[in-house]
C-alpha positions, 0 to 999 in steps of 0.5 A: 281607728274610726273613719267617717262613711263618708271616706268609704263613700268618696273613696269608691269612684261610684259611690263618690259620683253618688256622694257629690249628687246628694250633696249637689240635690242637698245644695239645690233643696236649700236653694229652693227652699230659699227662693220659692215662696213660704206655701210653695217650698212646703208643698214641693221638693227638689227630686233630681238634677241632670244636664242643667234641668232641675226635677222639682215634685209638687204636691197637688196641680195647683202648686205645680201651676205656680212653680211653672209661673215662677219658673225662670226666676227659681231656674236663676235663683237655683244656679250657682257653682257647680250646677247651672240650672238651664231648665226646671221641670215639675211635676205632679206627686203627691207625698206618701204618707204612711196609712194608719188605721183608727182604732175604734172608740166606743161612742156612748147611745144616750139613754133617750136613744136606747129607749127609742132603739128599744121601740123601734125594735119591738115594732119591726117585723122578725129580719134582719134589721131587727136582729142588728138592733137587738144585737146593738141594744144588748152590746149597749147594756153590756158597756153601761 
């Protein structure tokens, strides 16, 4: 017979305690969401609650500033049954967002600046940089 996690979770005495939390942070991140301006709830979230004071991260210093102005009214905004809200917190973290690399896309030379790379090419003394831009002028042809 099926059984939800959520009866494993609220039958195990810690795991229940870790259920109510996360219900609890659920509860206070909708409340937040709620009472804090448009550009702020976006660029902060509720992170923790203990002992009456609400963890709150902001993005960027800025955002943070705000919050701390607004502090008293989203303390009262955020308390409700079961959580009352003494003292709010914020923090500075910046959202990790994961790293993607760039694939690399071929960028066409104009013929006009082949013809002056060429030039420049034959100008310069045998070294280093002239090898680069005979190596860039031979992969030049190759994609044409």
């Amino acid at each position: 017979m099926y059984q939800a996690p959520e009866h494993f979770l609220s039958t195990d005495a810690a795991a229940s305690r870790l259920l109510r939390h996360a219900r609890l942070l659920a509860e206070l991140s909708r409340r937040f969401a709620a009472a804090a301006p448009g550009p702020l709830a976006s660029s902060a979230r509720v992170a923790n609650f203990r002992s009456g004071k609400v963890v709150i991260l902001a993005e960027n210093g800025a955002v943070a500033v705000k919050l701390r102005q607004l502090g008293q009214r989203l303390c009262s905004k955020l308390s409700f049954e079961g959580a009352e809200c003494s003292e709010i917190e914020i923090k500075v973290q910046p959202r990790q967002t994961p790293f993607r690399s760039m694939g690399s896309t071929i960028k066409p030379i104009s013929r006009r600046s082949v013809d002056n790379l060429k030039t420049a090419a034959k100008g310069l003394p045998e070294g280093d940089l002239r090898r680069a831009l005979e190596t860039l002028l031979r992969r030049c042809a190759k994609e044409e």
